[in-house]
N, C-alpha and C positions, 0 to 999 in steps of 0.2 A: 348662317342667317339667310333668310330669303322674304327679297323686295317685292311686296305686290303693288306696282305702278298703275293697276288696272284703271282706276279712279282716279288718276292725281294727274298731273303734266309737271315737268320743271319751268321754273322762272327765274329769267338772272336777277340775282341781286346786285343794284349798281353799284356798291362798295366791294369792289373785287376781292381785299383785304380783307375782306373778314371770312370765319372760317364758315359760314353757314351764305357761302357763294351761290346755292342754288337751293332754292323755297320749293314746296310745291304746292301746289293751289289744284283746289278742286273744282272739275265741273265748268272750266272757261270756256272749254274749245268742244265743240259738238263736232261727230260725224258728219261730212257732209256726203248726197251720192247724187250724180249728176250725170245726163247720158252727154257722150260727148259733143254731141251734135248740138247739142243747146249750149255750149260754151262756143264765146264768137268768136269769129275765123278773121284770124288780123293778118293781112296780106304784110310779109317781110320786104321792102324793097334796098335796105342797106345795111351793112353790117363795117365799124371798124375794126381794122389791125394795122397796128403801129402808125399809128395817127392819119391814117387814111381811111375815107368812107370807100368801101367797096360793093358792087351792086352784087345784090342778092337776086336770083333770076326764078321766076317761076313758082313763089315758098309759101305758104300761109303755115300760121301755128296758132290753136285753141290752147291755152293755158288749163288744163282738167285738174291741177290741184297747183295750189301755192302754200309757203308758210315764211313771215319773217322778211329780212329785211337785212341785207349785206353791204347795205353802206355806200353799192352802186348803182342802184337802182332793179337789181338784180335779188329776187327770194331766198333766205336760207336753202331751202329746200322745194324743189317745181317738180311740176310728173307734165308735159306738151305731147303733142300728140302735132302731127309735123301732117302736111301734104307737100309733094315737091311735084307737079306737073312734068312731064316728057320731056328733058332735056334741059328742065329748073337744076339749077345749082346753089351750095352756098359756098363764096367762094374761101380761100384760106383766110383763117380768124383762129383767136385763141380765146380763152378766160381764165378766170378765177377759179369757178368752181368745175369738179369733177362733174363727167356725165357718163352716161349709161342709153346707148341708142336700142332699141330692138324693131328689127324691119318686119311689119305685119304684111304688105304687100310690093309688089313689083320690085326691081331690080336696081339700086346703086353702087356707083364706084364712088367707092371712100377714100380717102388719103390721107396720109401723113406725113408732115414735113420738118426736116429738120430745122429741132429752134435755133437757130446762128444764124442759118447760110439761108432759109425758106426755100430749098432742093428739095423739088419731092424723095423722099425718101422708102413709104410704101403705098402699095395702090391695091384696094382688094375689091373685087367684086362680092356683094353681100346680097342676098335675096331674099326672103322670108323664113325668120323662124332665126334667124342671125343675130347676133349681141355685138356691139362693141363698143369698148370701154375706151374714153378718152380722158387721160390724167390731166390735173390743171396744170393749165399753160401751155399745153402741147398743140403747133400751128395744126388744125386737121382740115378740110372742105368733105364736101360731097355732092356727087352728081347723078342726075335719077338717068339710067342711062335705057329704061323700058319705053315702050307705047303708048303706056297708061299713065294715070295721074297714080304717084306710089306713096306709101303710107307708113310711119315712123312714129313709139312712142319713144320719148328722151327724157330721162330722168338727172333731174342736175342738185348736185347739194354740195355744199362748201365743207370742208373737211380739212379740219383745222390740226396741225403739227403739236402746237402750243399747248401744253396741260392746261392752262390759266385761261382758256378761252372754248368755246361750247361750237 
């Protein structure tokens, strides 16, 4: 059998229990295309981890695509596009959802820290054209450690264990 999705989108149905959990619906959600530049540049200045506000240093992020609604204020699914100024950092923090960084310009050192003890545990320098994948919950930061203002996009979506839930 073969699904053509092309036209349709899923929809949860709020009766989890029933066996028709996911409808689909035509035609709700449109393409959208936008340059990045015309999405607003919302300067980050703090960030929690484990109940403490931590200062985010030097960070703006354009939100260029969202979808959905996780319950923390936080989208199913984002696509950011990150600036970190010379020597901006974001310090160690965790989430929920899984992300996906890819460095378009200038040079950071990433990190990852172990979830118990928050001992860094690896430190990589990443420069353009580099991918890194941070699994939820994993403490990580980053530091722009170039001359320039450097540039990141970060794709985040919650990715759920649970059969019962989308």
């Amino acid at each position: 059998m073969i699904w053509d999705f092309s036209r349709f989108m899923l929809e949860k149905d709020n009766d989890k229990s029933s066996s028709n959990y996911f409808n689909l619906r035509k035609g709700e959600i449109d393409m959208k295309v936008i340059h990045w530049k015309d999405c607003e540049d919302k300067q980050v200045d703090k960030f929690p981890y484990r109940g403490q506000m931590n200062d985010v240093i030097g960070t703006s992020i354009r939100w260029l695509s969202q979808h959905g609604d996780d319950g923390n204020g936080y989208p199913e699914y984002g696509l950011r596009f990150f600036t970190i100024q010379p020597g901006g950092q974001i310090p160690i923090h965790n989430h929920f959802y899984h992300q996906t960084m890819f460095i378009i310009s200038g040079e950071f050192e990433c990190w990852e820290f172990d979830s118990e003890t928050d001992e860094l545990k690896t430190k990589s320098i990443c420069g353009p054209g580099t991918s890194i994948y941070i699994p939820s919950l994993q403490p990580h930061g980053m530091k722009n450690t170039s001359d320039q203002p450097s540039t990141f996009t970060c794709c985040i979506a919650n990715v759920y264990d649970n059969e019962d839930t989308l």
